[in-house]
C-alpha positions in Angstrom: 0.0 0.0 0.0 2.6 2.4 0.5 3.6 2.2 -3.0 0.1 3.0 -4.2 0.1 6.2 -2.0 3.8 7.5 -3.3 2.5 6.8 -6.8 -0.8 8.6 -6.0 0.5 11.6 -5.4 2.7 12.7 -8.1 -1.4 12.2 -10.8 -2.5 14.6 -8.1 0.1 16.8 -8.9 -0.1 16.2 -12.9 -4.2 17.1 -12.5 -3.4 19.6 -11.0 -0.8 21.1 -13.3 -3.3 19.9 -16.3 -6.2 22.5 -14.8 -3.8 25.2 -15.3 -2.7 24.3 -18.7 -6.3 23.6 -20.2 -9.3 25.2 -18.2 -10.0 29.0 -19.3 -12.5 29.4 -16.6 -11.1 29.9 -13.4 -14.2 28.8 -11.5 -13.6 25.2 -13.5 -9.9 25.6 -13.0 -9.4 26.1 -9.1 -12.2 23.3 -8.7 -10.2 20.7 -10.6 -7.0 22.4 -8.7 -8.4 21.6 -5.6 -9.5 17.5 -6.8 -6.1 17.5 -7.6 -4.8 18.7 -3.9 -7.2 16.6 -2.5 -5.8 13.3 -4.5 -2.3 14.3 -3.6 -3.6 14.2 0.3 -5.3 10.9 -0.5 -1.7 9.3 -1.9 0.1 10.9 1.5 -2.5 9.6 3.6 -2.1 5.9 2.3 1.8 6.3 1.8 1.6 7.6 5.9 -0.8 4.3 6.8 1.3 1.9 4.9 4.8 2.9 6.9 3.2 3.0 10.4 3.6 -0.2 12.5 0.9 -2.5 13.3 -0.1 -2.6 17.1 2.2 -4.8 18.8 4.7 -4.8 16.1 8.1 -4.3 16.7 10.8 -2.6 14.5 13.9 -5.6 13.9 
């Protein structure tokens, strides 16, 4: 899982870089700016989830 969140993040970032480049309307434009944020906090929070230790689990 923590692969799938560090490979998440950088399409949130490329969404959000696409809004710029092809929306006119800025109303359309910050809205698919902010998806794009929000799929880039998505990818951290699963990239965060997959490092942390189960309960219990020890570090070798």
């Amino acid at each position: 899982m923590k692969y799938a969140g560090l490979l998440v993040m950088p399409a949130g970032f490329f969404l959000s870089i696409a809004a710029l480049v092809l929306f006119a309307d800025p109303i359309e434009r910050s809205v698919f700016v902010l998806c794009g944020l929000l799929v880039e906090l998505l990818g951290l929070g699963v990239a965060v989830r997959g490092h942390m230790l189960a309960r219990g689990e020890s570090r070798p």
